[in-house]
PyMOL commands that place a pseudoatom at each C-alpha (Angstrom):
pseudoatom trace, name=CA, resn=UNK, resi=1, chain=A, elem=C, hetatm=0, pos=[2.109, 16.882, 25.827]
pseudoatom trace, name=CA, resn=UNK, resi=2, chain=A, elem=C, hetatm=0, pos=[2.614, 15.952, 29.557]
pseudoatom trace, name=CA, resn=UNK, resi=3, chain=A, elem=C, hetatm=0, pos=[3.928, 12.310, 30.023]
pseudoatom trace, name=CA, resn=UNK, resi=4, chain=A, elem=C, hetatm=0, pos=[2.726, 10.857, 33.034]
pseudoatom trace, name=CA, resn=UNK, resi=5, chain=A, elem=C, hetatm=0, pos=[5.353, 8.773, 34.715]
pseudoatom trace, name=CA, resn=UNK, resi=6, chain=A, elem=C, hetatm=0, pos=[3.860, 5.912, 35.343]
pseudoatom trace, name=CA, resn=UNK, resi=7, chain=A, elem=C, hetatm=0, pos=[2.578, 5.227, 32.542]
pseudoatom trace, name=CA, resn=UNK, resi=8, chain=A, elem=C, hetatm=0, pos=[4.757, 1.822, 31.604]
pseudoatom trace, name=CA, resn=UNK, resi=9, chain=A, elem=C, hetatm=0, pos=[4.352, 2.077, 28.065]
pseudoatom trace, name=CA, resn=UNK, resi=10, chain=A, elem=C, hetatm=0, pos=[5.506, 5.847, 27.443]
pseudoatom trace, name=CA, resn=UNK, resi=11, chain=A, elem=C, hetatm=0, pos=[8.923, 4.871, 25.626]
pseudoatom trace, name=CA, resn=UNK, resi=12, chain=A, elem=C, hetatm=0, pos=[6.911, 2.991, 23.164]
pseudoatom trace, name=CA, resn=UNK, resi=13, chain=A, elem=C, hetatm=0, pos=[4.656, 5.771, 22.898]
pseudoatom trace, name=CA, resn=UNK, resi=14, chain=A, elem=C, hetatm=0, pos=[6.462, 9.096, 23.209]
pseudoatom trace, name=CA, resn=UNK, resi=15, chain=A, elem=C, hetatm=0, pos=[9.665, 8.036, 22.376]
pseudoatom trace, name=CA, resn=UNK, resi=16, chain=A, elem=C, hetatm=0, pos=[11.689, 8.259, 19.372]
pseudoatom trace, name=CA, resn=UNK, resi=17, chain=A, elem=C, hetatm=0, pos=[10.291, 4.778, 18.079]
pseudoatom trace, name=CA, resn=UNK, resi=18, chain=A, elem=C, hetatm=0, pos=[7.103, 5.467, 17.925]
pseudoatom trace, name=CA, resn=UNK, resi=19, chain=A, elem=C, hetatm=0, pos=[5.550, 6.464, 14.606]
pseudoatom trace, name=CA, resn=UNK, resi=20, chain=A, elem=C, hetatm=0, pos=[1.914, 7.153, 12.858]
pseudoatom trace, name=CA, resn=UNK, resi=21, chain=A, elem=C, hetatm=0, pos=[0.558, 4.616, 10.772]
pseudoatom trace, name=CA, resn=UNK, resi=22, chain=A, elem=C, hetatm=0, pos=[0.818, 5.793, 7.107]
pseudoatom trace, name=CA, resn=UNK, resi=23, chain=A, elem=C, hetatm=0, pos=[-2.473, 6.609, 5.292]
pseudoatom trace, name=CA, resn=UNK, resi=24, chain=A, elem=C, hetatm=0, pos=[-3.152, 4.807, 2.049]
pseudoatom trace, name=CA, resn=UNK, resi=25, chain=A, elem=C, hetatm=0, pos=[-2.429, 8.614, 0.529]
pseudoatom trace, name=CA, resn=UNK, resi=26, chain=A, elem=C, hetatm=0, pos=[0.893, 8.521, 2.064]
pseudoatom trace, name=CA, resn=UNK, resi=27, chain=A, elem=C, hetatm=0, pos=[1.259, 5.397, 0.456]
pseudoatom trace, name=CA, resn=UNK, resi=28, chain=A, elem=C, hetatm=0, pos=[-0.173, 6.008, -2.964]
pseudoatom trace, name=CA, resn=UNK, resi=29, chain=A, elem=C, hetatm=0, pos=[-1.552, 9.327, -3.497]
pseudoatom trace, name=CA, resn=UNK, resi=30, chain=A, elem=C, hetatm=0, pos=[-2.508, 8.734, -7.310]
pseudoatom trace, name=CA, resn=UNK, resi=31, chain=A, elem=C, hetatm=0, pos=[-4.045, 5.773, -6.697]
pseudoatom trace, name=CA, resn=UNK, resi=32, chain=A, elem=C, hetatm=0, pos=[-5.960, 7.042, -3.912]
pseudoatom trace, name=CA, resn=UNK, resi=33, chain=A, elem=C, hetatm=0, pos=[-7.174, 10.301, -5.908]
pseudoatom trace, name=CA, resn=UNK, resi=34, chain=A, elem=C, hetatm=0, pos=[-8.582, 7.992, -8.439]
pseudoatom trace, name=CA, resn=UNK, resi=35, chain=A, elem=C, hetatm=0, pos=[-10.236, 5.405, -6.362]
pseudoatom trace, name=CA, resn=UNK, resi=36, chain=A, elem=C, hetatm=0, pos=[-11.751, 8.299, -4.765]
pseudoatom trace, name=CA, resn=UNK, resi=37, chain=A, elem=C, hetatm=0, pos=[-12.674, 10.580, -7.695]
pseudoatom trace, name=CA, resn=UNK, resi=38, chain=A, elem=C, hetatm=0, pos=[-13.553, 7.865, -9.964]
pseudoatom trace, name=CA, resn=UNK, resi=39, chain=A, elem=C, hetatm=0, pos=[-12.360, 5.183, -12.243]
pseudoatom trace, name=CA, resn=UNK, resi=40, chain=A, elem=C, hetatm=0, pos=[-12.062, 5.102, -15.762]
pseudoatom trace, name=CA, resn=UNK, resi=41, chain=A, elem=C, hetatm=0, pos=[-12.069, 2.672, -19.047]
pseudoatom trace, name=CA, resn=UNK, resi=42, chain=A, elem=C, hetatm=0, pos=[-8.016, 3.110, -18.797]
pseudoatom trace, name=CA, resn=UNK, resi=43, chain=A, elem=C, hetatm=0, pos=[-7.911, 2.860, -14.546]
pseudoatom trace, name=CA, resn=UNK, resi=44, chain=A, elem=C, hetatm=0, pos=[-9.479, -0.400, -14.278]
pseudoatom trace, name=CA, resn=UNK, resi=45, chain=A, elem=C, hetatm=0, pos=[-8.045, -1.656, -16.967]
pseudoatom trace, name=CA, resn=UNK, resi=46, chain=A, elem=C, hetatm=0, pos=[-4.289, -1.422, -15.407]
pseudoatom trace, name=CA, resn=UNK, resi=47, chain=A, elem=C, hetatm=0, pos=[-5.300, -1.749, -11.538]
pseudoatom trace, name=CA, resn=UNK, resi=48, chain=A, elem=C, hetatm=0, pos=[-7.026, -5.337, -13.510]
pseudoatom trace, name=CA, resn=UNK, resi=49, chain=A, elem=C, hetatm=0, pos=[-3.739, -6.349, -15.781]
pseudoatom trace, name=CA, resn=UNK, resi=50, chain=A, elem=C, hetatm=0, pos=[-0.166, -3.877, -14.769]
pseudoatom trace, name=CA, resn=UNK, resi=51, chain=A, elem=C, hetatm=0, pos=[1.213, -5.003, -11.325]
pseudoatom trace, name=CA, resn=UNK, resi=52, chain=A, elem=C, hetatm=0, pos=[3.680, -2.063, -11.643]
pseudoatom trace, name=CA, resn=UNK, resi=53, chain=A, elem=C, hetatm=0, pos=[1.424, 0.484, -12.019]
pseudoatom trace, name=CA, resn=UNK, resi=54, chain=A, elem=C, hetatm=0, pos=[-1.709, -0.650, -9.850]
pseudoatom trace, name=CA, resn=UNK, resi=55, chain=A, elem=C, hetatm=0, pos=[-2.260, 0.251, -6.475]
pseudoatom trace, name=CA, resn=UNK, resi=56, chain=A, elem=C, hetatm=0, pos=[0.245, -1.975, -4.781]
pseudoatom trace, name=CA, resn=UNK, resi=57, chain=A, elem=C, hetatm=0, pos=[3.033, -1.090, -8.183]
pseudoatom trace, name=CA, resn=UNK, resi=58, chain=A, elem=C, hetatm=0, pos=[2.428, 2.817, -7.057]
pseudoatom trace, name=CA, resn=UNK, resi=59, chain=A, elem=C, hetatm=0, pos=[3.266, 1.803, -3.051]
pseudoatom trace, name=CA, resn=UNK, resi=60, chain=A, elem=C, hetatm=0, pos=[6.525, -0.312, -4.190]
pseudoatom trace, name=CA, resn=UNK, resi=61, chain=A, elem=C, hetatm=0, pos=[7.877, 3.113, -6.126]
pseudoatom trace, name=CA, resn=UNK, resi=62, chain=A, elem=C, hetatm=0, pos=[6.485, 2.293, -9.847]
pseudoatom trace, name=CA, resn=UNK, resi=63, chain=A, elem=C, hetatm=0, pos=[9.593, -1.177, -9.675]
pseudoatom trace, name=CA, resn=UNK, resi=64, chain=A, elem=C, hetatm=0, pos=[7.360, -4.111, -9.965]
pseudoatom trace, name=CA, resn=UNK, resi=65, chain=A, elem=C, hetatm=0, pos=[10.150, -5.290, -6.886]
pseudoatom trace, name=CA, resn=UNK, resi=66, chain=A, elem=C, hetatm=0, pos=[7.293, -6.709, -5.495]
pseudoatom trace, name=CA, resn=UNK, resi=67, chain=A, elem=C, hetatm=0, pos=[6.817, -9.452, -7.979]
pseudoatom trace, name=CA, resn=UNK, resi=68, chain=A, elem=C, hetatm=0, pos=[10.441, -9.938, -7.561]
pseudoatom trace, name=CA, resn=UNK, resi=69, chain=A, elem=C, hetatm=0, pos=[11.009, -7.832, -11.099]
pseudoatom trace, name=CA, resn=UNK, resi=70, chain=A, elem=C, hetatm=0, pos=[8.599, -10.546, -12.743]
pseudoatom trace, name=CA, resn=UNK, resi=71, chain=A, elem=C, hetatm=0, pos=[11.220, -13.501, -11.782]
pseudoatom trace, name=CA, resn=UNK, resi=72, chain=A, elem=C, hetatm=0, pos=[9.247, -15.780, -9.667]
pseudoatom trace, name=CA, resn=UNK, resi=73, chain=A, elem=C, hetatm=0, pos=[11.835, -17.299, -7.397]
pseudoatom trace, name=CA, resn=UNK, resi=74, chain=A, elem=C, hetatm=0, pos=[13.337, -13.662, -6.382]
pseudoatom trace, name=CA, resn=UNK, resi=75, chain=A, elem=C, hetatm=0, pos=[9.927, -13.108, -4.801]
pseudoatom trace, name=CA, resn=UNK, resi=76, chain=A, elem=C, hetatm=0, pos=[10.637, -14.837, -1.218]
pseudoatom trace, name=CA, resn=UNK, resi=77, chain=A, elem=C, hetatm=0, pos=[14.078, -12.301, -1.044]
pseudoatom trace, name=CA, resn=UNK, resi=78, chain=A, elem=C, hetatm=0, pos=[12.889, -9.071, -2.512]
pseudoatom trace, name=CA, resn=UNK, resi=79, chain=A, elem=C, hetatm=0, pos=[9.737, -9.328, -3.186]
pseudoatom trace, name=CA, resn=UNK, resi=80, chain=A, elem=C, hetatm=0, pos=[6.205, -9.695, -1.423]
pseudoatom trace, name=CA, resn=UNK, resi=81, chain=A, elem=C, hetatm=0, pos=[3.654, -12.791, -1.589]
pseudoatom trace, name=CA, resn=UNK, resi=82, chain=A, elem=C, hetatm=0, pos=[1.205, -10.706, 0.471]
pseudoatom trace, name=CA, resn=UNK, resi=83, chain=A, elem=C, hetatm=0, pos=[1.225, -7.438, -1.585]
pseudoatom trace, name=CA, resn=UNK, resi=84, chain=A, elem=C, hetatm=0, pos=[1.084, -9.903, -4.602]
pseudoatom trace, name=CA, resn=UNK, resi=85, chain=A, elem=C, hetatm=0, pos=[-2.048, -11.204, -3.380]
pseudoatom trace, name=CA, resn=UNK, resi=86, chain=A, elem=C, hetatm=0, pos=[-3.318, -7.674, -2.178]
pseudoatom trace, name=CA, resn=UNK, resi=87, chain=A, elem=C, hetatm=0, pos=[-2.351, -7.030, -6.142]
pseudoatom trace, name=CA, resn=UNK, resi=88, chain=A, elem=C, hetatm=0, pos=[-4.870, -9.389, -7.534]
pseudoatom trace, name=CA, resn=UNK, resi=89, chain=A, elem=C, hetatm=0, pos=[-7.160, -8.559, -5.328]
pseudoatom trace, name=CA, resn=UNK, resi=90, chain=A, elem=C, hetatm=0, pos=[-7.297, -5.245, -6.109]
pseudoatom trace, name=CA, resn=UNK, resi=91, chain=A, elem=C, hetatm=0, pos=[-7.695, -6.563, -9.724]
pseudoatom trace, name=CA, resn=UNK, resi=92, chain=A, elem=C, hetatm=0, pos=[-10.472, -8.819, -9.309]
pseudoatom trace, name=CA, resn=UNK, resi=93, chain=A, elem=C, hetatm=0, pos=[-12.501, -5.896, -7.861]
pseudoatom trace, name=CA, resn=UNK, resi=94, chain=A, elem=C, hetatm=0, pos=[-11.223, -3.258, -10.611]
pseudoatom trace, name=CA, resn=UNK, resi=95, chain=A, elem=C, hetatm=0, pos=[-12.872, -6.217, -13.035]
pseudoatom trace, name=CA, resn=UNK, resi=96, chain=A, elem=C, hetatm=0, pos=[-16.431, -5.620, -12.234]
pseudoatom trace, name=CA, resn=UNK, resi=97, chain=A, elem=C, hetatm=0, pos=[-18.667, -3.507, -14.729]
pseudoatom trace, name=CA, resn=UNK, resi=98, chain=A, elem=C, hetatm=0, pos=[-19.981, -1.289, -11.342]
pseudoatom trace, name=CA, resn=UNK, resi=99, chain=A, elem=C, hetatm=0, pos=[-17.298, -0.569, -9.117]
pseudoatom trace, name=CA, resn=UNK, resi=100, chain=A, elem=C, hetatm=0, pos=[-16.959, 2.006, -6.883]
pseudoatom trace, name=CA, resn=UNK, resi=101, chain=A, elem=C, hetatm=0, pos=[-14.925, 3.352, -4.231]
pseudoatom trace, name=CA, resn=UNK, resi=102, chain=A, elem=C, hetatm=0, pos=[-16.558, 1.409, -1.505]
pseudoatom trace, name=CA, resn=UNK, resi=103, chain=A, elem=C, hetatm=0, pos=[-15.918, -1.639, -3.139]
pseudoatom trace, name=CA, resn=UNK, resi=104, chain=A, elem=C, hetatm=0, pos=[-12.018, -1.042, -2.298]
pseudoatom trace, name=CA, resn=UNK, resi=105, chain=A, elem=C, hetatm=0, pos=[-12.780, 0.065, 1.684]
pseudoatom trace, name=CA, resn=UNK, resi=106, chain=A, elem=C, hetatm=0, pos=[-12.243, -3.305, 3.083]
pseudoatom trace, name=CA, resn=UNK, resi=107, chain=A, elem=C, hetatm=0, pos=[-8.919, -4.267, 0.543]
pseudoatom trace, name=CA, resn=UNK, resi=108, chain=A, elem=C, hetatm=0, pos=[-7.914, -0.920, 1.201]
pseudoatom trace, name=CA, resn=UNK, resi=109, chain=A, elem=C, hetatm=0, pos=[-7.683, -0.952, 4.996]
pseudoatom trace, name=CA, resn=UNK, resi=110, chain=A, elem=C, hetatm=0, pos=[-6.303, -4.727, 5.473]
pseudoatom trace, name=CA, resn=UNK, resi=111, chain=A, elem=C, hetatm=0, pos=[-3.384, -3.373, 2.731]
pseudoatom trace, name=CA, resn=UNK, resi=112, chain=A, elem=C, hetatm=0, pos=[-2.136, -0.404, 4.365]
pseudoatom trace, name=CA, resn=UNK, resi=113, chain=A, elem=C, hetatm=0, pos=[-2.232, -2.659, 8.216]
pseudoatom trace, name=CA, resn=UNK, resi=114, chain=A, elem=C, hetatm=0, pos=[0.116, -5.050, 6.072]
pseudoatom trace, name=CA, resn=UNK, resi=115, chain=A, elem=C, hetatm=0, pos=[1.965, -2.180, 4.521]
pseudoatom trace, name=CA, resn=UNK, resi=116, chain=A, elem=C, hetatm=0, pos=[2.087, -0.917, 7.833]
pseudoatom trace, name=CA, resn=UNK, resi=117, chain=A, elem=C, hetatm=0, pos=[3.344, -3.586, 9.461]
pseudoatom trace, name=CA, resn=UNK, resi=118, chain=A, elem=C, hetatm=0, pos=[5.861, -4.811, 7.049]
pseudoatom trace, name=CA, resn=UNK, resi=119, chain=A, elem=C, hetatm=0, pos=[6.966, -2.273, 4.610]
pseudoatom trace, name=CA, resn=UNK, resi=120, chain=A, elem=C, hetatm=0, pos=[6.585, 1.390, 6.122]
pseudoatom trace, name=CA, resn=UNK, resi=121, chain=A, elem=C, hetatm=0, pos=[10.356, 1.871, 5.382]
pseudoatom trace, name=CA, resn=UNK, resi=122, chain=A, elem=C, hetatm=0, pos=[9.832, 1.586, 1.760]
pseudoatom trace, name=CA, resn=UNK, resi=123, chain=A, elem=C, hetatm=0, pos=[7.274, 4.456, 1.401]
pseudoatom trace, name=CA, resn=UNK, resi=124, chain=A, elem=C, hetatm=0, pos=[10.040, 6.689, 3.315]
pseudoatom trace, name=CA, resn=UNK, resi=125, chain=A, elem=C, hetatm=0, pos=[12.773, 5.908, 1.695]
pseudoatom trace, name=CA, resn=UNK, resi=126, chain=A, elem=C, hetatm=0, pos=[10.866, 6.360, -1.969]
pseudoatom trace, name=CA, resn=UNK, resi=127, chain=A, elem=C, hetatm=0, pos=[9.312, 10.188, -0.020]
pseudoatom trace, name=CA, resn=UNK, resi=128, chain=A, elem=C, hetatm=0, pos=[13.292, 10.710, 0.864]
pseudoatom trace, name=CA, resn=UNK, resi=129, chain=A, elem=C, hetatm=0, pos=[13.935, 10.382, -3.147]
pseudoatom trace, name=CA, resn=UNK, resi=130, chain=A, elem=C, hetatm=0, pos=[12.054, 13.014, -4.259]
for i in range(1, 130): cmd.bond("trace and resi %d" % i, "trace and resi %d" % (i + 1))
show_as sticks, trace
zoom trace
């Protein structure tokens, strides 16, 4: 791809520091299979009641280092009040008798421009793992 020149922004653009957005299948392929295929009895019932293994648990590696490993004041230095919130969210929805993918679409897309945003590095360095 030709850069032009003058183009002021090009280093942000083309160079080395610039990277794609991650897709919420980047950041949690199971999850994202299910919500798409189709959720079950067992599905709603832990995206409703297990932080570590909902949508937000799969996109923190399965740690629950989000919730600060369950130990409320660890939350502001290793953990996440947002994705917390984006947690019970996610819940709340997976509650209802007649949900459906499109019920996530709006969750979904404000999650991954926080993930984006804040915690991109964690999704590498859990890809860099396996």
């Amino acid at each position: 791809m030709n850069k032009p020149d003058f183009f002021p922004l090009n280093k942000y653009c083309y160079g080395s520091g610039f990277e794609a957005n991650l897709k919420f299948e980047d950041i949690c392929p199971f999850w994202s299979k299910k919500i798409r295929t189709g959720l079950d009895k067992t599905d709603k019932k832990i995206l409703a009641t297990d932080s570590k293994y909902c949508v937000v648990g799969e996109a923190w590696g399965y740690t629950g280092k989000q919730a600060g490993y369950y130990i409320a004041p660890l939350i502001p230095f290793i953990g996440c009040w947002s994705c917390i919130k984006f947690g019970r969210e996610f819940a709340r929805i997976a509650k209802k008798d007649d949900v459906s993918a499109n019920h996530f679409d709006i969750l979904i897309s404000c999650f991954l421009e926080h993930w984006n945003k804040k915690h991109k590095n964690i999704t590498k360095s859990i890809k860099g793992r396996k």
